[in-house]
N, CA, C and O atoms as a Tripos MOL2 file, in Angstrom:
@<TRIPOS>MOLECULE
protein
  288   287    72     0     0
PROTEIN
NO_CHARGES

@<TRIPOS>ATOM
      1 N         -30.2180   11.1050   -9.2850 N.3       1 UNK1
      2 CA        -29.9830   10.1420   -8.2360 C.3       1 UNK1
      3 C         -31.3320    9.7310   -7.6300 C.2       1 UNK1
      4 O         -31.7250   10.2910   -6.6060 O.2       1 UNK1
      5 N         -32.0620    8.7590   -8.2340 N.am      2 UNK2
      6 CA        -33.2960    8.2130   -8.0030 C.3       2 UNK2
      7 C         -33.3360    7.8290   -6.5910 C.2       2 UNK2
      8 O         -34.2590    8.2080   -5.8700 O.2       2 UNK2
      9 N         -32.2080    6.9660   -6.0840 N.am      3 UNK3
     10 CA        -32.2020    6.2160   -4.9640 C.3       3 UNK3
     11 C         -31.7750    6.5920   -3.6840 C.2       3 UNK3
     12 O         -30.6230    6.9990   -3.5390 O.2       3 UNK3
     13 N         -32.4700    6.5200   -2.8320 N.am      4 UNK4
     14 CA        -32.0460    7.1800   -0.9800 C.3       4 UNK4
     15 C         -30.5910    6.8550   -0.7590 C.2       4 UNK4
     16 O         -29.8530    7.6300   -0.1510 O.2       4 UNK4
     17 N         -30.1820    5.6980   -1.2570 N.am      5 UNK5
     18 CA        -29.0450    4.9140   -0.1010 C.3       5 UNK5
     19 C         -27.8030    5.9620   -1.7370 C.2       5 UNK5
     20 O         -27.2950    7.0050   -1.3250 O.2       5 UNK5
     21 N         -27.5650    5.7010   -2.8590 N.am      6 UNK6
     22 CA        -26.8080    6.4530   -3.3490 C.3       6 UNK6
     23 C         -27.2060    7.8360   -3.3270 C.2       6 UNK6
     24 O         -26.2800    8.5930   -3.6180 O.2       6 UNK6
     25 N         -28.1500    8.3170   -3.1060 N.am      7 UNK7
     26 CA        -27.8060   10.1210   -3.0990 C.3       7 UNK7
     27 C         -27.3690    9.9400   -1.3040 C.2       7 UNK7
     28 O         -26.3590   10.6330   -1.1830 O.2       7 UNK7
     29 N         -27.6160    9.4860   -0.2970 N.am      8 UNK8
     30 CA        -26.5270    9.9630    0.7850 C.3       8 UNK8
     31 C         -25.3940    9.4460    1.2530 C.2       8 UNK8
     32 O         -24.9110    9.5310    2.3820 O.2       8 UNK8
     33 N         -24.8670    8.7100   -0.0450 N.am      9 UNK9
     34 CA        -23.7370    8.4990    0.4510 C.3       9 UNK9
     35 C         -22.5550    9.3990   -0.7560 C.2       9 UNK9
     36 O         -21.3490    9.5570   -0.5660 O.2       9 UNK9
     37 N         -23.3190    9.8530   -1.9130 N.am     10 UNK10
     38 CA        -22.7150   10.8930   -2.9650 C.3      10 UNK10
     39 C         -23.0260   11.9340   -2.7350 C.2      10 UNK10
     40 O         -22.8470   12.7850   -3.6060 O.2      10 UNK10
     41 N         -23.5040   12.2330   -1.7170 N.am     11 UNK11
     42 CA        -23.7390   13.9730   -1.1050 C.3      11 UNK11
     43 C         -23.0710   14.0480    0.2170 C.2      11 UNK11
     44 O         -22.9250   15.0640    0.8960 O.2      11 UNK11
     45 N         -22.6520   12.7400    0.5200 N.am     12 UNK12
     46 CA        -22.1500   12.8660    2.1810 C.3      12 UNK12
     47 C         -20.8080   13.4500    1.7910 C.2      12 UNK12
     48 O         -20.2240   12.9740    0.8180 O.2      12 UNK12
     49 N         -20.1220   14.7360    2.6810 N.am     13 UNK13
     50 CA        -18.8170   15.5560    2.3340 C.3      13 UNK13
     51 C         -18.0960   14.2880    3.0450 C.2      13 UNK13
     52 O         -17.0120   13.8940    2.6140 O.2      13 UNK13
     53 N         -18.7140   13.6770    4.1190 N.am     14 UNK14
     54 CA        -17.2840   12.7900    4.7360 C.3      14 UNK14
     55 C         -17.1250   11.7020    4.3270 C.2      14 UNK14
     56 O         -16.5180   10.9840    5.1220 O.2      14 UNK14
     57 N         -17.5540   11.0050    2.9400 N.am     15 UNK15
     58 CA        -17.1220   10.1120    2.4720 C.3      15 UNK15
     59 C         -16.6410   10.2730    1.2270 C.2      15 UNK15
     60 O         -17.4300   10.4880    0.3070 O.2      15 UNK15
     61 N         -14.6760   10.1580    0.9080 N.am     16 UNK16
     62 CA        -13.9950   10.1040   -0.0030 C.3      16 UNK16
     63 C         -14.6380    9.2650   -1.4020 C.2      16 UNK16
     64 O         -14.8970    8.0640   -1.3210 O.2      16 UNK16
     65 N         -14.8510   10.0210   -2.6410 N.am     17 UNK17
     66 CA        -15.1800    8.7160   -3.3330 C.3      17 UNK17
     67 C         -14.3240    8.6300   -4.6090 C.2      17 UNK17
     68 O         -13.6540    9.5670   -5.0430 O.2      17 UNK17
     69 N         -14.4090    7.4970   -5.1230 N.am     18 UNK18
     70 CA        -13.3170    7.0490   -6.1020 C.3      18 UNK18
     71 C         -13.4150    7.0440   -7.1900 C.2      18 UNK18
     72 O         -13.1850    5.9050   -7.5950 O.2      18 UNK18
     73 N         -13.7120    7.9070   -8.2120 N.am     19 UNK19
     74 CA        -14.5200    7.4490   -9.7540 C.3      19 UNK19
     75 C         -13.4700    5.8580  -10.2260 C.2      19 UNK19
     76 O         -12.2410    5.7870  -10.2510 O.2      19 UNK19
     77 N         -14.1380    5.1280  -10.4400 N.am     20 UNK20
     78 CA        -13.1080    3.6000  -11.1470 C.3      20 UNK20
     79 C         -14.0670    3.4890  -12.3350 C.2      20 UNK20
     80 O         -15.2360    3.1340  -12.1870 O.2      20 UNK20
     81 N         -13.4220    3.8670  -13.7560 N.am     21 UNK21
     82 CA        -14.3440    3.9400  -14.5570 C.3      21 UNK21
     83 C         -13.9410    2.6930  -15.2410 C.2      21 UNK21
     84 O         -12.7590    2.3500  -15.2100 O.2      21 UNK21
     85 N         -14.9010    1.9350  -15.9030 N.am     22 UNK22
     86 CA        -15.0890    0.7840  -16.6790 C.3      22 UNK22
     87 C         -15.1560    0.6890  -17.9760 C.2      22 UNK22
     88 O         -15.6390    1.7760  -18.2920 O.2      22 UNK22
     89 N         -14.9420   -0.0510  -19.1700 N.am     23 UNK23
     90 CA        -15.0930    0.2170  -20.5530 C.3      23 UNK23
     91 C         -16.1580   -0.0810  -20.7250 C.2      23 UNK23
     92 O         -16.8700   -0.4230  -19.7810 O.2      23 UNK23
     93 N         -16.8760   -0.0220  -22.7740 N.am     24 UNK24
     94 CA        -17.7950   -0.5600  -23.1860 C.3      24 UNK24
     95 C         -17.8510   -1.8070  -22.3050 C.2      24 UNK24
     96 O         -16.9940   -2.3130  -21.5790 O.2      24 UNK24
     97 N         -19.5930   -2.2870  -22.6870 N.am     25 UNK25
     98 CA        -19.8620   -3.4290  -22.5060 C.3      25 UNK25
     99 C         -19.2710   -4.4070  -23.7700 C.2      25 UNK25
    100 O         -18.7810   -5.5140  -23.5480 O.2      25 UNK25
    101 N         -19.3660   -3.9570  -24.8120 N.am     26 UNK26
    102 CA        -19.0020   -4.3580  -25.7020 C.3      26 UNK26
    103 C         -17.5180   -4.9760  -26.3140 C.2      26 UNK26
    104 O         -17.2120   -5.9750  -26.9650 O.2      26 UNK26
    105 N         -16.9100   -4.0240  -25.8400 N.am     27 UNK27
    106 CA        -15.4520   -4.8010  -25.6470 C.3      27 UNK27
    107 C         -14.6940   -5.8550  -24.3600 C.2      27 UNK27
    108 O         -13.7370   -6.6240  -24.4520 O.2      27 UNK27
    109 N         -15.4630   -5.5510  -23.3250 N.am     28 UNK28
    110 CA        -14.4320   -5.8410  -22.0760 C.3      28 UNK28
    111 C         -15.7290   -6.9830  -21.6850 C.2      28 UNK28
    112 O         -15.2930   -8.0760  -21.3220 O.2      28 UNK28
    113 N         -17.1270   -6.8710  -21.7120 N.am     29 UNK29
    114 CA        -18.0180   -7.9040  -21.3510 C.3      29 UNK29
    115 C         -18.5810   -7.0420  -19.8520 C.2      29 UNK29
    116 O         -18.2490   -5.9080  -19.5060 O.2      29 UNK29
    117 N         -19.3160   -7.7840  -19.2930 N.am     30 UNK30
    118 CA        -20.1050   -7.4500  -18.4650 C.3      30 UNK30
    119 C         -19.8200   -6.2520  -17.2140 C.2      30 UNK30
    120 O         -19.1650   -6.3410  -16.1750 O.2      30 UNK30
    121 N         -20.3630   -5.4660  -17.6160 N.am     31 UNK31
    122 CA        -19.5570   -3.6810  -16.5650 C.3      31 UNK31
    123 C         -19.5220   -3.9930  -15.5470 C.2      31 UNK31
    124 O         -18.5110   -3.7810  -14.8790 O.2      31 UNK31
    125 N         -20.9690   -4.8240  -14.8590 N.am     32 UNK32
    126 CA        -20.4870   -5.0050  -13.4410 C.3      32 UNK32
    127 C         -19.6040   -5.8630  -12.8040 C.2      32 UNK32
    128 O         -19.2810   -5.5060  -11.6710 O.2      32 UNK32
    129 N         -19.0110   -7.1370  -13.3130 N.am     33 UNK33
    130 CA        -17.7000   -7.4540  -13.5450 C.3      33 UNK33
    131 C         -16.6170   -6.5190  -13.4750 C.2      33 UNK33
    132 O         -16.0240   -6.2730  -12.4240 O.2      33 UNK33
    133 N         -16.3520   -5.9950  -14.5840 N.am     34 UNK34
    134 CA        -15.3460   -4.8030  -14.7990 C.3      34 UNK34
    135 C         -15.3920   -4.1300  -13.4380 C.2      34 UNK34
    136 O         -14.2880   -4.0730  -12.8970 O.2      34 UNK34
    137 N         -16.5190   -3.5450  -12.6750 N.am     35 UNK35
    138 CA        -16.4120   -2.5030  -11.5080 C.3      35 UNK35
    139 C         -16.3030   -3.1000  -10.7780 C.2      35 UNK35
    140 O         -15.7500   -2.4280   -9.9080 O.2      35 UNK35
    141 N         -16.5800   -4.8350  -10.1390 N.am     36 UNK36
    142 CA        -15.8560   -5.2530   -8.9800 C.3      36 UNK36
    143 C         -14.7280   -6.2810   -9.3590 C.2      36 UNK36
    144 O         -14.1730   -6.9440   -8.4840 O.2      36 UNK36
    145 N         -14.4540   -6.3760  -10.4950 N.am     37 UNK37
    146 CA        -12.5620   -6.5670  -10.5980 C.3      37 UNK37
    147 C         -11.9540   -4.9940  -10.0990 C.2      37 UNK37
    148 O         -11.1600   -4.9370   -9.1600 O.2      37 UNK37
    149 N         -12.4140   -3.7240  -10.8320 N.am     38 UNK38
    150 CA        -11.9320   -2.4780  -10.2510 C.3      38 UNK38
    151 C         -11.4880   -2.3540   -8.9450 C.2      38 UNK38
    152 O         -10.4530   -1.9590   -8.4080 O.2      38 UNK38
    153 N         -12.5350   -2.7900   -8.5870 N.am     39 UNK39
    154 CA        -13.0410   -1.9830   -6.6770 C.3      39 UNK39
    155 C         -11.8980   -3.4060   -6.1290 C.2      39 UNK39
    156 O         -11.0200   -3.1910   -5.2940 O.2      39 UNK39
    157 N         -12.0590   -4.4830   -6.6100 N.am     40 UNK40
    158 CA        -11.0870   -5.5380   -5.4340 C.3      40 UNK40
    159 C          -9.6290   -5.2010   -5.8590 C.2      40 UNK40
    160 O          -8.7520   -5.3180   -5.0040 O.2      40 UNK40
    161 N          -9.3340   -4.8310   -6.9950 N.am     41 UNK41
    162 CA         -8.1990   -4.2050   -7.0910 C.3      41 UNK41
    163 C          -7.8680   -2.8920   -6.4640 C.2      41 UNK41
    164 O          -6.6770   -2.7400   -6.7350 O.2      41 UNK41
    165 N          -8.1550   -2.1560   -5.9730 N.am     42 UNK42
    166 CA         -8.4450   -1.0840   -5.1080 C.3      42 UNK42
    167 C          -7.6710   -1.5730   -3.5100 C.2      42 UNK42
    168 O          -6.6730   -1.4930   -2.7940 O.2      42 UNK42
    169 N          -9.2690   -2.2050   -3.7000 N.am     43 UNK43
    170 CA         -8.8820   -2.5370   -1.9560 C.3      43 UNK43
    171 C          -7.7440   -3.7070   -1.9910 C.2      43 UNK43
    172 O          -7.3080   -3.8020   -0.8440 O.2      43 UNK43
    173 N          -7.2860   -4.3580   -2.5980 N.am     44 UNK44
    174 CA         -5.9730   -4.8840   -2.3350 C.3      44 UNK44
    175 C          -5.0770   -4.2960   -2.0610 C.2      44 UNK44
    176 O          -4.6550   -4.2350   -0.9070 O.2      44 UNK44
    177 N          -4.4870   -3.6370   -3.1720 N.am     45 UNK45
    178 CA         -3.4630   -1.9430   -2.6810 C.3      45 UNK45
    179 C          -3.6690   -1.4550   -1.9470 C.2      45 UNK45
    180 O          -2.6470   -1.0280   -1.4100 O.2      45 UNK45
    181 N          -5.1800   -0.9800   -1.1190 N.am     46 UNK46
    182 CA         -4.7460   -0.3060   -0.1350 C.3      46 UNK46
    183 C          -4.7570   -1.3810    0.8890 C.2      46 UNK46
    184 O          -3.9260   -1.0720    1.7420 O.2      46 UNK46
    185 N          -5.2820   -2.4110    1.1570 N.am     47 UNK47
    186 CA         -5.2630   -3.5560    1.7300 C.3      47 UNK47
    187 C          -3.7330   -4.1750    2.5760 C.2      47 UNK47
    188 O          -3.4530   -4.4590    3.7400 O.2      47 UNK47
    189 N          -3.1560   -4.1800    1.5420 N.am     48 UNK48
    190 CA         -1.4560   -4.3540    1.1770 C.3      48 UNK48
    191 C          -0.8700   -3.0880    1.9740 C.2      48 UNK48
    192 O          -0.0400   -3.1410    2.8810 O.2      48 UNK48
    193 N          -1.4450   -1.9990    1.4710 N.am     49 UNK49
    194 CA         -0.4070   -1.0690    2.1190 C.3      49 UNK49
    195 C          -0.3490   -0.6820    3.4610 C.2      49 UNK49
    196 O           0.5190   -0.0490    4.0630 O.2      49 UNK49
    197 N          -2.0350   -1.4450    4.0560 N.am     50 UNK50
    198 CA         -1.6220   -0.6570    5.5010 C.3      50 UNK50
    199 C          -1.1560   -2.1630    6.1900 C.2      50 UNK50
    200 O          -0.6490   -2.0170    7.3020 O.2      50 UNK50
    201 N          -1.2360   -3.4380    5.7610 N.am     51 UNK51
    202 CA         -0.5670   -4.5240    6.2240 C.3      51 UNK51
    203 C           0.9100   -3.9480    6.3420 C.2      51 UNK51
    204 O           1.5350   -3.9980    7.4010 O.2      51 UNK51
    205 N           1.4700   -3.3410    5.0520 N.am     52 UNK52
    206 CA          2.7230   -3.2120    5.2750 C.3      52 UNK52
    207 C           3.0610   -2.1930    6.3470 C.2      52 UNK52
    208 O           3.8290   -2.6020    7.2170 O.2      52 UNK52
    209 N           2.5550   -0.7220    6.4660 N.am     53 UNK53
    210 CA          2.7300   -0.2300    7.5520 C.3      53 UNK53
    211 C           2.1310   -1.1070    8.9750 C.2      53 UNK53
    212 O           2.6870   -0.5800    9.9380 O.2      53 UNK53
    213 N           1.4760   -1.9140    9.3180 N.am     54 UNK54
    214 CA          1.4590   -2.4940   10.3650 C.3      54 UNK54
    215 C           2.5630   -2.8210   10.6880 C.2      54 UNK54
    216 O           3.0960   -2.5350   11.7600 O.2      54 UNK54
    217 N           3.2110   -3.6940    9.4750 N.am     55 UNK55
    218 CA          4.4490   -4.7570    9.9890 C.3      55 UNK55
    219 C           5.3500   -3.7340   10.2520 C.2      55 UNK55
    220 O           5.8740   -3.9810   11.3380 O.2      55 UNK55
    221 N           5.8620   -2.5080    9.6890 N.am     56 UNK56
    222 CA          6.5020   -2.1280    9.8890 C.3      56 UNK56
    223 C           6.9190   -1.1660   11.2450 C.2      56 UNK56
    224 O           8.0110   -0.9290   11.7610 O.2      56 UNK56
    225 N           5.2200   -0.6290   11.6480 N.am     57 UNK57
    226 CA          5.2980   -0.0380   13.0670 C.3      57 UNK57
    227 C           5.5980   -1.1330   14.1790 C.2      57 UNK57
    228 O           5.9090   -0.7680   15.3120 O.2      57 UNK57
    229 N           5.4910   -2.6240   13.8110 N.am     58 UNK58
    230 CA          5.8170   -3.6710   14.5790 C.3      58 UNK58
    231 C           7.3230   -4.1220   14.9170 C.2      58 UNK58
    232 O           7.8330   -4.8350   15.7810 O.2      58 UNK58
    233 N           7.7320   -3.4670   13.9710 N.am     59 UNK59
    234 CA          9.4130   -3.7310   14.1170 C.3      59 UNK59
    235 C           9.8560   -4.2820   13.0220 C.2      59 UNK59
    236 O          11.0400   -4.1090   12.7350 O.2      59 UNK59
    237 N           8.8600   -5.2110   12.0110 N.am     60 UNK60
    238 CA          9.7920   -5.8110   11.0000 C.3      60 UNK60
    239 C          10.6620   -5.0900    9.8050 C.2      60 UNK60
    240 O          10.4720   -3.9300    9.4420 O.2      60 UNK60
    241 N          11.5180   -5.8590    9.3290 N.am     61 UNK61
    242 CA         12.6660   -5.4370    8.9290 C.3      61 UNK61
    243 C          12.3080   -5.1810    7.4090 C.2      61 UNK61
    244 O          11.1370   -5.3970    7.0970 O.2      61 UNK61
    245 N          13.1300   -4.7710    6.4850 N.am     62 UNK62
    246 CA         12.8320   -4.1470    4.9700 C.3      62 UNK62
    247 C          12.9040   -6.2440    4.6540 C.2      62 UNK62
    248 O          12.0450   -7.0880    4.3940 O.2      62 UNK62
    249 N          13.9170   -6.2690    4.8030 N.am     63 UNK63
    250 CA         14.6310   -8.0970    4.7070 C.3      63 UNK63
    251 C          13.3010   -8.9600    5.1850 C.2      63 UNK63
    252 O          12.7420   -9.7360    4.4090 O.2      63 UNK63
    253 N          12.9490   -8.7890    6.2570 N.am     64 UNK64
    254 CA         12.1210   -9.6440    6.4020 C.3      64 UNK64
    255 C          10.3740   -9.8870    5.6000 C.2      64 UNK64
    256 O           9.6190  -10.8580    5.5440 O.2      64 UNK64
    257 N          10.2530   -7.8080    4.8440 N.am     65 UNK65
    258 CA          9.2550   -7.7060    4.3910 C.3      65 UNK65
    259 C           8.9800   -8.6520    3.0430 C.2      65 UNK65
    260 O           8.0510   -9.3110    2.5780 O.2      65 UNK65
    261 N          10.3570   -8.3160    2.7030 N.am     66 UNK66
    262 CA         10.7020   -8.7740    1.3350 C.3      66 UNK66
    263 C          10.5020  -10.2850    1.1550 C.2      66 UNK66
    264 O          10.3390  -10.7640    0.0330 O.2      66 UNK66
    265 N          10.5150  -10.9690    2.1760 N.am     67 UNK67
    266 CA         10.6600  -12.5130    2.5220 C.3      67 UNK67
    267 C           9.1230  -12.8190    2.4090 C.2      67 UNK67
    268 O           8.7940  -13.7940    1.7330 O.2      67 UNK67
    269 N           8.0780  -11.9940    3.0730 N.am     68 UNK68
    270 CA          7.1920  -12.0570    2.9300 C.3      68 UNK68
    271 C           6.4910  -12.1760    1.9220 C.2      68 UNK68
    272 O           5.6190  -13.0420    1.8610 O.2      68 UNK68
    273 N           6.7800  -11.1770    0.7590 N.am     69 UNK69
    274 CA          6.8510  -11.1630   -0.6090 C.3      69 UNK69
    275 C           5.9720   -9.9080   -0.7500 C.2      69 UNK69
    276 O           5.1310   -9.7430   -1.6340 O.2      69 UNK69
    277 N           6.3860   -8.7300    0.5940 N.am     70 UNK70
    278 CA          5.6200   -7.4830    0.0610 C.3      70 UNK70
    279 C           6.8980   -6.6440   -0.5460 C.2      70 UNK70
    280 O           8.0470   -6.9820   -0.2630 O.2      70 UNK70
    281 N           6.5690   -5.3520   -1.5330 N.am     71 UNK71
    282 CA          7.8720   -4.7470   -2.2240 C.3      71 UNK71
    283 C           7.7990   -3.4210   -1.0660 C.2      71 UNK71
    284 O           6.8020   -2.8820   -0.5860 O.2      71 UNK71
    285 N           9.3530   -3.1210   -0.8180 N.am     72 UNK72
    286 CA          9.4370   -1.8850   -0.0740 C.3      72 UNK72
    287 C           9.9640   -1.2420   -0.4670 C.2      72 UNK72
    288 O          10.1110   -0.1470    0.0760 O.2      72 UNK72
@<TRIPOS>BOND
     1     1     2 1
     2     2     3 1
     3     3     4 2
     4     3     5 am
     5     5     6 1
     6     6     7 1
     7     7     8 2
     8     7     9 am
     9     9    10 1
    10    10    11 1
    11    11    12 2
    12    11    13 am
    13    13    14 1
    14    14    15 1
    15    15    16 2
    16    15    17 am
    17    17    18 1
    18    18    19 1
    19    19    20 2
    20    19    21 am
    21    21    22 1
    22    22    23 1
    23    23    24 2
    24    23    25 am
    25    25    26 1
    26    26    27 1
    27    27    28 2
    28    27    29 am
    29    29    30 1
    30    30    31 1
    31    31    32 2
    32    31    33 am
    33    33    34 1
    34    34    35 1
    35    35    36 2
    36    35    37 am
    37    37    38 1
    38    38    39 1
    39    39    40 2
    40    39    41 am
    41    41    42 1
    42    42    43 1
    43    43    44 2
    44    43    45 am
    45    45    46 1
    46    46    47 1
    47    47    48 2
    48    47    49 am
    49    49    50 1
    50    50    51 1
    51    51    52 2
    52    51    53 am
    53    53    54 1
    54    54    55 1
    55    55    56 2
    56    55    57 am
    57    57    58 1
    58    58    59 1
    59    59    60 2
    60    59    61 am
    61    61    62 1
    62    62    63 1
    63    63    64 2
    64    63    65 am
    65    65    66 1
    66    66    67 1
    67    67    68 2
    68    67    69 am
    69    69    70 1
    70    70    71 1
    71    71    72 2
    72    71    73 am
    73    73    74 1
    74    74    75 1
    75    75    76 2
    76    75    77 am
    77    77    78 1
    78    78    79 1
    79    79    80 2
    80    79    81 am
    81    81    82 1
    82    82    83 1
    83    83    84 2
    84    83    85 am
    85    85    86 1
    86    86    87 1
    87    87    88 2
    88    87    89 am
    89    89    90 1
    90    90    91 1
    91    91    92 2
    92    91    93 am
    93    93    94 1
    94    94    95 1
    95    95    96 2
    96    95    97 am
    97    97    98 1
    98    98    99 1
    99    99   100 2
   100    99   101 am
   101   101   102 1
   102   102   103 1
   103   103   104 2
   104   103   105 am
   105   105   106 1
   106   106   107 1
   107   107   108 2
   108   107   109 am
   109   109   110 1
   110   110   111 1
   111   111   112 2
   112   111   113 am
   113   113   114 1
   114   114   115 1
   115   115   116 2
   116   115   117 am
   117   117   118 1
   118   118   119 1
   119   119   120 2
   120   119   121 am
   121   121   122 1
   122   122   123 1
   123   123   124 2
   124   123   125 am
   125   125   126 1
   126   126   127 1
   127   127   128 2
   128   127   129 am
   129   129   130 1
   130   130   131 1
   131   131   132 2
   132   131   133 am
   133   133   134 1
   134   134   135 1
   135   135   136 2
   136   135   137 am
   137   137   138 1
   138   138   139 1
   139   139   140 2
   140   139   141 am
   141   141   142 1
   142   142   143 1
   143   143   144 2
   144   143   145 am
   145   145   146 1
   146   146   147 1
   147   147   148 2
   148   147   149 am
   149   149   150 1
   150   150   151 1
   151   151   152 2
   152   151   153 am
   153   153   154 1
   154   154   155 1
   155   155   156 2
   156   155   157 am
   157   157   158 1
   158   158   159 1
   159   159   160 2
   160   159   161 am
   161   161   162 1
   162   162   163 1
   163   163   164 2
   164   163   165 am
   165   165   166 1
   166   166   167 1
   167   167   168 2
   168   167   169 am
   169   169   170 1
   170   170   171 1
   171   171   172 2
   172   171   173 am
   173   173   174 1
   174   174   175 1
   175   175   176 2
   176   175   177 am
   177   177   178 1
   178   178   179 1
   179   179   180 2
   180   179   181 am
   181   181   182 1
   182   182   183 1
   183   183   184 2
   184   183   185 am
   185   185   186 1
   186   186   187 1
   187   187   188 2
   188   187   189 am
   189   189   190 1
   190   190   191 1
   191   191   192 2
   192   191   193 am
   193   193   194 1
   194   194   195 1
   195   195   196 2
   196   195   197 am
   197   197   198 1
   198   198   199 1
   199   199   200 2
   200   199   201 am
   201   201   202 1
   202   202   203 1
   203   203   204 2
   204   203   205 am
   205   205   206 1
   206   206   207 1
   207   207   208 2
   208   207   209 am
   209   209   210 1
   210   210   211 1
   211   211   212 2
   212   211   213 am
   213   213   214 1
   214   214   215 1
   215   215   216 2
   216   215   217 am
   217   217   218 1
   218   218   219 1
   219   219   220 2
   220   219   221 am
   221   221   222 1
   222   222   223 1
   223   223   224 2
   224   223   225 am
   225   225   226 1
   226   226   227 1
   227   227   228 2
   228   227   229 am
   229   229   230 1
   230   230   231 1
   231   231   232 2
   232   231   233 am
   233   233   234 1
   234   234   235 1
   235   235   236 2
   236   235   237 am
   237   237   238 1
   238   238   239 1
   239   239   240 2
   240   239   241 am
   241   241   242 1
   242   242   243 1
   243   243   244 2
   244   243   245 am
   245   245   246 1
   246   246   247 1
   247   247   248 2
   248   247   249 am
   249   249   250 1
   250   250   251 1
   251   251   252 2
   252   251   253 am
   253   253   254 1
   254   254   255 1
   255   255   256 2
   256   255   257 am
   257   257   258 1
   258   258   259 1
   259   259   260 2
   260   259   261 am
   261   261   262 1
   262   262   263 1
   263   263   264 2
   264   263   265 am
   265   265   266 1
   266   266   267 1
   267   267   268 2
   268   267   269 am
   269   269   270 1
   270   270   271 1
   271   271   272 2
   272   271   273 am
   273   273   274 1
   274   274   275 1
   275   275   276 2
   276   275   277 am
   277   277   278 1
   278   278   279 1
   279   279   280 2
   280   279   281 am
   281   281   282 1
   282   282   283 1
   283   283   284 2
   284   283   285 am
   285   285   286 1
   286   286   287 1
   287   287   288 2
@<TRIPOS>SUBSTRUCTURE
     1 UNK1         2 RESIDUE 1 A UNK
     2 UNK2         6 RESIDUE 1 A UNK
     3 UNK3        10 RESIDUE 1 A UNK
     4 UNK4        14 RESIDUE 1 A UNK
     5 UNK5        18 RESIDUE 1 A UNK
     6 UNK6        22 RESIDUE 1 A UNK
     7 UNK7        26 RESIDUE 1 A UNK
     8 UNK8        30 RESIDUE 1 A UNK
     9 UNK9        34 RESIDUE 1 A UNK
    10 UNK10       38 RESIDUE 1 A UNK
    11 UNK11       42 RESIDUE 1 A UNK
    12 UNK12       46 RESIDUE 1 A UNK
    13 UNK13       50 RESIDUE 1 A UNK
    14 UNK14       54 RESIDUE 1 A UNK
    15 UNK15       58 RESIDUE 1 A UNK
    16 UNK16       62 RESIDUE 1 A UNK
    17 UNK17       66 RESIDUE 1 A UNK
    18 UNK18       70 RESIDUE 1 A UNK
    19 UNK19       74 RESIDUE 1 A UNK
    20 UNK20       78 RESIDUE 1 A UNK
    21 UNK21       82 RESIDUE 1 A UNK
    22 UNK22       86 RESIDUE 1 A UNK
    23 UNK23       90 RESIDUE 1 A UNK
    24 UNK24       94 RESIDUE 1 A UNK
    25 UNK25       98 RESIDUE 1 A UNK
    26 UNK26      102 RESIDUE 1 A UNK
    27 UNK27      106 RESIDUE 1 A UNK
    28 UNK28      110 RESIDUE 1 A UNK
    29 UNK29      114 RESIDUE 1 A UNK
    30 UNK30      118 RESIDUE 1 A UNK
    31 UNK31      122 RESIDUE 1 A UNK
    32 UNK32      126 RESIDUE 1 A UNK
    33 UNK33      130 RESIDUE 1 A UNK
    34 UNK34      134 RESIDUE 1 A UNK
    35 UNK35      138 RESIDUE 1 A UNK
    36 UNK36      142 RESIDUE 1 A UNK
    37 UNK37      146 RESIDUE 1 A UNK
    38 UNK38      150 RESIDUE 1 A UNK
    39 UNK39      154 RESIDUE 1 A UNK
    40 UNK40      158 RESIDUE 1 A UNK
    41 UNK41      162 RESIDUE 1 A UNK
    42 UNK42      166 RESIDUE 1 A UNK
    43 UNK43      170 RESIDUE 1 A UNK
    44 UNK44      174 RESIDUE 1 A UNK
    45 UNK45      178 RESIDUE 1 A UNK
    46 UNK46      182 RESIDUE 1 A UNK
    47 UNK47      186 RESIDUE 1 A UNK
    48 UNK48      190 RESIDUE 1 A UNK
    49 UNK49      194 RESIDUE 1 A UNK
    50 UNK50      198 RESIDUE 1 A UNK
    51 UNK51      202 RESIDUE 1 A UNK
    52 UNK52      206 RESIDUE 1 A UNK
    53 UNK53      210 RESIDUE 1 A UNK
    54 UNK54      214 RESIDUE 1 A UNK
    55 UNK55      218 RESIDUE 1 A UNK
    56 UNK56      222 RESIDUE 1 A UNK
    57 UNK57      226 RESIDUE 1 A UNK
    58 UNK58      230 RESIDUE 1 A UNK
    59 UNK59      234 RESIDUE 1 A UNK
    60 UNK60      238 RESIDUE 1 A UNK
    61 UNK61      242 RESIDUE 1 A UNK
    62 UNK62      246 RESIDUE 1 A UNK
    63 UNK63      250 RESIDUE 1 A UNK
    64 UNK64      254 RESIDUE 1 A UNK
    65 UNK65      258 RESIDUE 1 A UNK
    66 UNK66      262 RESIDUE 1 A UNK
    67 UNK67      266 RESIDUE 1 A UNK
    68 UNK68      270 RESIDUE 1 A UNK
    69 UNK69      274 RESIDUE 1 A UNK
    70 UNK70      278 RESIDUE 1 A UNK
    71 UNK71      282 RESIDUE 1 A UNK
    72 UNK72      286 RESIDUE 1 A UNK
């Protein structure tokens, strides 16, 4: 770990981290592509999921989630 800013944030105990592993370059095309299609797929799901617990500590209904077009 050559670099200051990745060795303290891969040695920090209080930050959860995610391995999102990527294919060849060779088959799939450019890795760093591949790792932030990964990572925005990530944070959508969890993105999504705490929208949905919002709505739901708000009062809305399973019916109304669904209208929304989140799955419950």
């Amino acid at each position: 770990m050559p670099f200051e800013r990745s060795r303290s944030v891969l040695e920090n105990e209080h930050i959860t981290k995610i391995p999102l592993w990527t294919g060849p370059q060779s088959i799939g095309g450019s890795t760093r592509m591949q790792a932030s299609t990964s990572e925005q797929y990530v944070v959508s799901i969890l993105l999504e999921e705490a929208v949905t617990k919002a709505l739901v500590k708000c009062g809305v209904s399973d019916e109304e989630l669904k209208a929304l077009g989140f799955n419950t």
